[in-house]
C-alpha positions as CSV (number, residue, x, y, z in Angstrom):
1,X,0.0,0.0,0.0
2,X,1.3,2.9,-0.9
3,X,2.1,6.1,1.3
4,X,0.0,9.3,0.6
5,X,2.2,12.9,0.7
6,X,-0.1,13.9,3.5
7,X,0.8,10.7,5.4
8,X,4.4,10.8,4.6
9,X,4.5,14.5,5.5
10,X,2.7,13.6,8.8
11,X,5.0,10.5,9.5
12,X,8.4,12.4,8.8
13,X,6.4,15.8,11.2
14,X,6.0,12.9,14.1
15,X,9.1,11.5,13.9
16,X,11.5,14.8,13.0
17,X,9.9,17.6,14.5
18,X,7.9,16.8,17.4
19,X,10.4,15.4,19.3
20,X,12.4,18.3,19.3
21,X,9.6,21.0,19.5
22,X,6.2,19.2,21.3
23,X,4.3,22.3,20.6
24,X,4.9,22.4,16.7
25,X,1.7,21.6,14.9
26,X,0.8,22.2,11.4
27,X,-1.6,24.4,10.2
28,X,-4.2,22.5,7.7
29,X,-5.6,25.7,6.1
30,X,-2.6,26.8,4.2
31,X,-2.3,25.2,1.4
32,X,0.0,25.5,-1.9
33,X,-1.2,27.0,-5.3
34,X,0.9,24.1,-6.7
35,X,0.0,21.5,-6.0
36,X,-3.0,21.7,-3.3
37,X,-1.0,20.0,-0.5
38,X,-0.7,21.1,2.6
39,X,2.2,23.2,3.4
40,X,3.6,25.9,1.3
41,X,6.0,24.5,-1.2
42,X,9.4,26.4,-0.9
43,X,9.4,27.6,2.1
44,X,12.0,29.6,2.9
45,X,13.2,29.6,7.1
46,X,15.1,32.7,8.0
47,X,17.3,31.4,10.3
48,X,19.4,34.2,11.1
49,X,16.2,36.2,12.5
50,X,15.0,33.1,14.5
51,X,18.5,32.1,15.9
52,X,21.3,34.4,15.6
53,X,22.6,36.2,19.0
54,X,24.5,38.9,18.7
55,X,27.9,38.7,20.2
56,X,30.1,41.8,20.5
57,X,33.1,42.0,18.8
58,X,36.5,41.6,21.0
59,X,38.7,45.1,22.6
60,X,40.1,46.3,19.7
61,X,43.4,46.3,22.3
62,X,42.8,42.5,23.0
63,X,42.9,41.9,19.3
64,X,46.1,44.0,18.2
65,X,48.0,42.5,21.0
66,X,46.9,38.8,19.8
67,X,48.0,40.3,16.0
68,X,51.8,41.0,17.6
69,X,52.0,38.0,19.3
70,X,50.9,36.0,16.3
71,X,53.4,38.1,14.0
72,X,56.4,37.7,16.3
73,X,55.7,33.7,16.2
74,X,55.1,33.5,12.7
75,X,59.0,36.1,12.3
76,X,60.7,33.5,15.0
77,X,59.5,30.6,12.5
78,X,60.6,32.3,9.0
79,X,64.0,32.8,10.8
80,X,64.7,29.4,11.7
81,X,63.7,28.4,7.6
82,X,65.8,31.1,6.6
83,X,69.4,30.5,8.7
């Protein structure tokens, strides 16, 4: 017997999503102009608005001072290749 979209789509919701988010559900109503289904084809997630947390950047002093440190190791090594 085979599998319908709408019970594949509600096999792969119960076995992907709802374990990670219990109070996910999905929303019969909307349907796509393509092919009728349920659920909008293409869906685009923006992650970045959902998710990202801004993080301020380092001291800008904290960051030169890892720069010369960095430099000096990377001088120390190109004079040992070079003697």
């Amino acid at each position: 017997m085979k599998q319908t979209n709408k019970q594949t789509n509600e096999a792969y919701f119960a076995k992907e999503v709802l374990p990670h988010v219990p109070e996910a559900w999905i929303d019969g109503s909307k349907k796509d102009a393509k092919d009728h289904e349920i659920g909008i084809v293409g869906y685009e997630i923006p992650f970045n608005r959902h998710f990202y947390v801004y993080q301020p950047p380092r001291d800008l002093a904290e960051i030169d001072a890892e720069l010369d440190l960095v430099s000096a190791e990377i001088m120390e090594m190109l004079r040992e290749v070079h003697s």
